[in-house]
N, C-alpha and C positions, 0 to 999 in steps of 0.2 A: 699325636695326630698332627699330621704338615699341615702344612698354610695352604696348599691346594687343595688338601682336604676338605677342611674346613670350609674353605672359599667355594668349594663346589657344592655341598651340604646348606650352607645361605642362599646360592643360588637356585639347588633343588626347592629348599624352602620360598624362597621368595616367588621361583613360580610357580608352586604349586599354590600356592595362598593367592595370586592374580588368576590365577585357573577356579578357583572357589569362586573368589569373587566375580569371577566373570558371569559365572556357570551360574549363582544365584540369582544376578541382575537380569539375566536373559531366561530366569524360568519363573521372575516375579506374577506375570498373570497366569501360568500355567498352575500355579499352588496354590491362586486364587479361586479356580477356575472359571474366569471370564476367556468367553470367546476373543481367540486372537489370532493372526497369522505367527506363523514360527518366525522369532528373529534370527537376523545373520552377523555373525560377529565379524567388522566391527560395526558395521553400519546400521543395526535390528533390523526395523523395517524398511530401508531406507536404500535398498543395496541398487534399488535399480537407478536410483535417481543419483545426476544428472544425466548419465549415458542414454537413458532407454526411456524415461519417465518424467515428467514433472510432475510436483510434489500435487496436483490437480488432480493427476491420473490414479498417484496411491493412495491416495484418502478418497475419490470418489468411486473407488474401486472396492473400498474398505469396507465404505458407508453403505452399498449396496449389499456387497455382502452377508455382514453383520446387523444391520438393521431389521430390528425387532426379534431381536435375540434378549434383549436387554436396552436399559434407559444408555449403556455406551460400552464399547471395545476396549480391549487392552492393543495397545501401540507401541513400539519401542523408536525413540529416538536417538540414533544411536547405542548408547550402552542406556539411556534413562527412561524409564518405563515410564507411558503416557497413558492417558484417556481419550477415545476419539468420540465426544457425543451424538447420539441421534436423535433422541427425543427433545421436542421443541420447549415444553414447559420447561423441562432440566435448563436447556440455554437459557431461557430468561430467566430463572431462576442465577444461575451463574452468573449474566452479565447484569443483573437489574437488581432484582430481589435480594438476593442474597450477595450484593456486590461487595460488601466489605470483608468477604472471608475469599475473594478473588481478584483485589484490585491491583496485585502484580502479574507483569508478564516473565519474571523470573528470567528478560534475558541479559546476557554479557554487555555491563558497562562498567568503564573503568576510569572517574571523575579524576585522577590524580597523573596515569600514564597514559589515557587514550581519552583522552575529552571533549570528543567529539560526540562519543558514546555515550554519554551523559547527557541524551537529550528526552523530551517528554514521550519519545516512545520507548527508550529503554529505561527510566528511573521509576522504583519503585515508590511503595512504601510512604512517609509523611513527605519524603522528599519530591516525589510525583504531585500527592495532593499541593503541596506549596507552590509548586511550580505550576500546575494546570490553573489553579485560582489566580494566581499573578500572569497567566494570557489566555486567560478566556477572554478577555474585554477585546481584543485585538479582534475576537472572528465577530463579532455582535451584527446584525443588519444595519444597526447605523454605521459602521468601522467600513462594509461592504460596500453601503450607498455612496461613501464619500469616495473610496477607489475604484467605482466604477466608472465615470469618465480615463481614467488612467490606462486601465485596460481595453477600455473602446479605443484607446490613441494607439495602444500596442495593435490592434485588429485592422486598423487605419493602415499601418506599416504593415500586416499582412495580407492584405488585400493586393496592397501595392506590389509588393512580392511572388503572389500569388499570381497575378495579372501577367507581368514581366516574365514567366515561368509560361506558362499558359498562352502566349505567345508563339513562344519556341516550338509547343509539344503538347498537342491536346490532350494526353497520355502522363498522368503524373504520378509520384511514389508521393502519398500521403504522411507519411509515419513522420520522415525527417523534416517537412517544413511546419506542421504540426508540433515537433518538439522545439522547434528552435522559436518558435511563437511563446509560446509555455517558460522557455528558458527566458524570451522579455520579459515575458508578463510579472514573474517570480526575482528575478534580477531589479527590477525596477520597483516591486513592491516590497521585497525582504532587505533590499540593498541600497535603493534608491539609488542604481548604476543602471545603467547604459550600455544593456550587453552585447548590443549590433550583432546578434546571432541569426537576426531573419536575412541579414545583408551579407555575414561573415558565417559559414558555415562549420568553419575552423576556431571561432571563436574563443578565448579561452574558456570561460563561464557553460560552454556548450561541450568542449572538447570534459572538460572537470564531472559536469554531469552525467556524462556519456560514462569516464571510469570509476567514477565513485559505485556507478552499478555493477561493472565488470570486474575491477581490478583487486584480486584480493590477495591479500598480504599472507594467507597462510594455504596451505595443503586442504585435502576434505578432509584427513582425517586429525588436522592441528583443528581446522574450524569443527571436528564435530566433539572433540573435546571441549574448548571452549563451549560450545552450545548445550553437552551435557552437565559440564561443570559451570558454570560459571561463576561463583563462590570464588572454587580453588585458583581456578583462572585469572581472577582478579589479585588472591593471595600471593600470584607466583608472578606478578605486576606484568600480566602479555595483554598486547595490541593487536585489533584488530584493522581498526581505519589503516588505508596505505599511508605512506610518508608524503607520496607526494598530493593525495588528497589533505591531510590534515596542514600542512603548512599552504596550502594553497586558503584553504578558507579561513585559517587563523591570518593571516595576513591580510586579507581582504577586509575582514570583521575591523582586526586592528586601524588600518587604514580609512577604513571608512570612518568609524566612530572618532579616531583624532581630527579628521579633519571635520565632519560636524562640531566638533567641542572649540574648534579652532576659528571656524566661520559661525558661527551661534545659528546653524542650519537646524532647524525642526519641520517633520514632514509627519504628516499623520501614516504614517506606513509601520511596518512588523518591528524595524530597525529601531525608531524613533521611541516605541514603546521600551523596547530593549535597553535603551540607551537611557530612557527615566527609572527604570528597574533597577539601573545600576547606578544610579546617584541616589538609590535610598539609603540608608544605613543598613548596613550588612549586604548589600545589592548586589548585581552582579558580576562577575570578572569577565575578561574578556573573553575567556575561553569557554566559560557560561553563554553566551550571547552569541560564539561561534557555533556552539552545538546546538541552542533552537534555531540561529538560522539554516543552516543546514539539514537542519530537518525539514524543515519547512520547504526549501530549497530542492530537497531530494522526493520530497513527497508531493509537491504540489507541483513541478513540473511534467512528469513522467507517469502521473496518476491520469492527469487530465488532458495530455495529449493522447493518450493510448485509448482511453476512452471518445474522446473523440473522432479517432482514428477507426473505432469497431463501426462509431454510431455510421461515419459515413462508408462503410463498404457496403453495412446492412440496409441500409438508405438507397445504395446504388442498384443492391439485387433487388430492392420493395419500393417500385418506382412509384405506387399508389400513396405508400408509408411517405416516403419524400415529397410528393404534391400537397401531401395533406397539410406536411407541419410548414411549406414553405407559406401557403395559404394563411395557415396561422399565424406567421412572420409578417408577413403584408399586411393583413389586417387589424394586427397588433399597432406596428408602424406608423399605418395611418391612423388609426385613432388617435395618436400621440404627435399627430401634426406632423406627420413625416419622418421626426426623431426617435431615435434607439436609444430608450432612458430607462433607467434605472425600475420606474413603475410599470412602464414597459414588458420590460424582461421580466419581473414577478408575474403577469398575467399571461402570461403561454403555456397554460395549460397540458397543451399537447405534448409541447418539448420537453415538459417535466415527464411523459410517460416512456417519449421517444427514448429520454436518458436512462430514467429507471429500466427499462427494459433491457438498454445495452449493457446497463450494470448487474442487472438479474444473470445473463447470457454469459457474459464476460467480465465477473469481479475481477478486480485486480490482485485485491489480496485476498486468496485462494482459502485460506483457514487463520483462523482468528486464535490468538494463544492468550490461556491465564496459566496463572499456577494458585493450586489451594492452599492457602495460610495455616489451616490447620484441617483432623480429618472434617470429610464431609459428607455425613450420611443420607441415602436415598429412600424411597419406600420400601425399600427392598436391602436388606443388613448383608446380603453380599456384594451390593454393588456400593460400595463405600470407598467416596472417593478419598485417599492417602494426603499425608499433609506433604506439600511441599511437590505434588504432584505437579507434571505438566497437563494442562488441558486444551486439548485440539476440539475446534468448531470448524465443521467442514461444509463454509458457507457456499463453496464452487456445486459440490456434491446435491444441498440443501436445495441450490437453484436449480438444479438437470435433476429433480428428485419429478415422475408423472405422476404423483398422486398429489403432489402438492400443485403443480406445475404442466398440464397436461401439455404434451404435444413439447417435452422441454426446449428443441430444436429450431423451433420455430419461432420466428422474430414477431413477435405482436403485444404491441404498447399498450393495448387496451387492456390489459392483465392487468394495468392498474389505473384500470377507472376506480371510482370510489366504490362502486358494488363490488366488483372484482376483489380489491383491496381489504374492503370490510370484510367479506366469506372467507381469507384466509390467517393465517393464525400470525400475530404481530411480529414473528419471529422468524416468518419465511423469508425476509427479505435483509442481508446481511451485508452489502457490499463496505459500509461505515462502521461496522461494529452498529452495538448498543448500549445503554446502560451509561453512567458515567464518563467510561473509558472510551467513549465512540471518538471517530475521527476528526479532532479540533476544527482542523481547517475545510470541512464542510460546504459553508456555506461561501469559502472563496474558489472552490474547485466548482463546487457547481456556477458560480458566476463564470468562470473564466473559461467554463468548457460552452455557456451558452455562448456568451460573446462569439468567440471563435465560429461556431458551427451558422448563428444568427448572421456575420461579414460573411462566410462563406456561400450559403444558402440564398441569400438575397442575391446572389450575383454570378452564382453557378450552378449549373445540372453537375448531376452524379452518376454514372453508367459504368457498370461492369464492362470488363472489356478481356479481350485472350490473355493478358497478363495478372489479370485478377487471379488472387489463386483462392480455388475453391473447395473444398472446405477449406480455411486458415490452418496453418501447424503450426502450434505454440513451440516459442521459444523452453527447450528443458532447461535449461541451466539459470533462467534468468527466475529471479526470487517473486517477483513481479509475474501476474499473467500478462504476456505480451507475445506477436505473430513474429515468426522466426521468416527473416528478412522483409521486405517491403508489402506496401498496401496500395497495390497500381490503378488509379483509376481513369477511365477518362470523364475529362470535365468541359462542358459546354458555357458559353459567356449565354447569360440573360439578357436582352436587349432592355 
């Protein structure tokens, strides 16, 4: 037999053996037989997204479909067979109850080649739990009380900002001066720097967070490997962060923390924590300390400006909605002597529903991800979740769901008064997660998006205007739920 022979004979074989393997990962729920949509190789379910879908529109497409067929769907991500839940108890069951047989989200980090990635949302396992316990004391309401003057100083400069703008052009795009607010805010408390983004548009700190969201280092079908592997992914030492996000914020980090060590600088901020973390013994490295800021950096900027961004367009079509809570601003205020403090802001009632609502409407992070540690049986012996499975919670879906949610479309904060609140089931309301794993920095997002909206409101009307676009069209490709280009509004000065 020749060498061509042969060589053609391994190669028959070889793909015919990727041809099995293909053919079986993509008829996993169909042998189960859980209801599912037919996957597309390569992408499963997944073919229309980013061109024609965000990943909002196939899961909440799914969830209607499928629900009440079963406690949850079969999904393919990519080549990797998923779960997409619909029943409510099951979620808390997953995130709460039964959270120790769920406490990874199974995805792509690589502490040794991409260490960026090795931050508290991508680290499983003890190394998760170690980590979250060593910064929770960071988000506590005392941690909050003490930088909240610091962010009132940033709203101070956005005011001014805002003013100087609003001069020009009674007609303003919301989204960008809103992000470059956020990017202070987050600059100033992860980095204790000075990111002059409200003044510098171009910024470095502003232009970084702008492609750390865009710019990605591989292909869809290099990322949707990694995203289905990410095991072997990590085995075959690939990166995800770009090159020139990862030396941007490893240098920063570095930089920063020498020159604290250098001036004996301590500041009750994210950094400072970080930087006692890492004079314990076995503590952290610099590249440790670059990937929670960075997360924190990438989450707390672009979570709470977009969100504030929905609150006020939806403010500007519900002029009633808007008088209401600015009412409640003013009389907040004054009771506190005129000043915008801390105890303050916990008593506004309203604006806690204003937000909840706009986070009901408009979560940012569209579906919530675990993966099962081991199998995990239901009432029901065919709907038995696999070990090692990924699990989708389709919190966007859960929120536009009318039997939980009547009238989904429609803007009304009173959905969560406390009667409202109490008659529905603890699990209808997803935009933090729950359970353990919920969103760290919580109770800095909700500080930082009051602030913002509280400078603004006090000192401006909000009106739809011909360049408002109505209904909003989400950005497809961005991983984030976010309006695909601006949020025009005009804004009037309050005497």
């Amino acid at each position: 037999m020749g060498f061509f022979t042969v060589l053609f004979c391994l190669l028959v074989g070889a793909v015919s053996l990727g041809y099995y393997f293909i053919k079986q990962r993509l008829s996993y729920w169909k042998r189960r037989g859980i209801p599912h949509d037919e996957p597309v190789f390569p992408a499963g379910n997944l073919q229309d997204h980013p061109k024609k879908k965000h990943m909002r529109e196939i899961s909440s497409e799914h969830y209607h479909k499928y629900k009440g067929t079963g406690p949850f769907g079969g999904f393919f991500f990519f080549l990797s067979p998923a779960v997409m839940l619909y029943d409510l108890d099951l979620i808390r069951d997953v995130l709460i109850k039964d959270f120790n047989n769920f406490t990874d989200r199974g995805m792509f980090h690589n502490e040794k080649d991409d260490p960026l990635t090795a931050n508290l949302l991508g680290l499983d396992g003890a190394k998760w739990r170690q980590l979250r316990n060593k910064l929770s004391p960071t988000f506590t309401s005392g941690r909050m009380k003490f930088m909240f003057p610091t962010v009132v100083s940033v709203g101070e400069r956005l005011l001014e900002k805002f003013e100087l703008m609003a001069e020009q052009d009674s007609i303003l795009e919301m989204k960008d001066i809103l992000v470059r607010f956020t990017v202070d805010v987050i600059g100033t408390c992860a980095f204790g720097l000075e990111c002059n983004s409200l003044n510098d548009p171009n910024a470095e700190f502003r232009r970084m967070g702008a492609n750390a969201s865009t710019l990605k280092r591989h292909s869809k079908m290099v990322n949707g490997f990694i995203f289905s592997f990410p095991q072997l992914a990590r085995q075959l030492r690939m990166r995800q962060i770009h090159d020139d996000i990862h030396e941007f914020f490893i240098r920063v980090v570095r930089e920063t923390v020498e020159y604290r060590k250098k001036n004996s600088i301590k500041r009750n901020d994210f950094m400072n924590l970080l930087i006692e973390l890492r004079n314990e013994d076995g503590g952290l490295t610099i590249e440790q300390i670059a990937a929670q800021t960075f997360m924190f950096f990438l989450a707390g900027f672009e979570t709470s400006s977009t969100t504030m961004g929905f609150t006020l367009f939806e403010l500007a079509l519900n002029q009633d909605i808007q008088d209401k809570l600015r009412d409640e601003i003013n009389t907040c205020i004054e009771k506190h002597n005129g000043e915008f403090t801390y105890e303050c802001m916990t008593e506004m009632t309203y604006m806690e529903k204003v937000v909840k609502e706009s986070l009901r409407k408009y979560p940012l992070v569209t579906n919530l991800v675990r993966r099962a540690i081991d199998d995990y049986p239901t009432s029901n012996p065919k709907y038995t979740i696999p070990k090692g499975t990924m699990v989708l919670i389709p919190a966007d879906a859960i929120h536009h769901d009318p039997e939980i949610y009547p009238d989904p479309e429609k803007y009304d904060p009173e959905r969560f008064s406390p009667e409202e609140t109490q008659s529905r089931h603890p699990l209808a309301w997803l935009p933090f997660g729950d359970g353990p794993r919920h969103c760290i920095g919580l109770r800095f997002g909700k500080m930082q998006t009051y602030i913002g909206l509280v400078t603004l409101l006090r000192n401006y009307r909000f009106y739809y205007c011909d360049k408002t676009p109505n209904p909003l069209v989400m950005n497809k490709k961005h991983t984030l739920l976010c309006s695909e280009g601006g949020i025009y509004l005009r804004v009037e000065r309050i005497n």
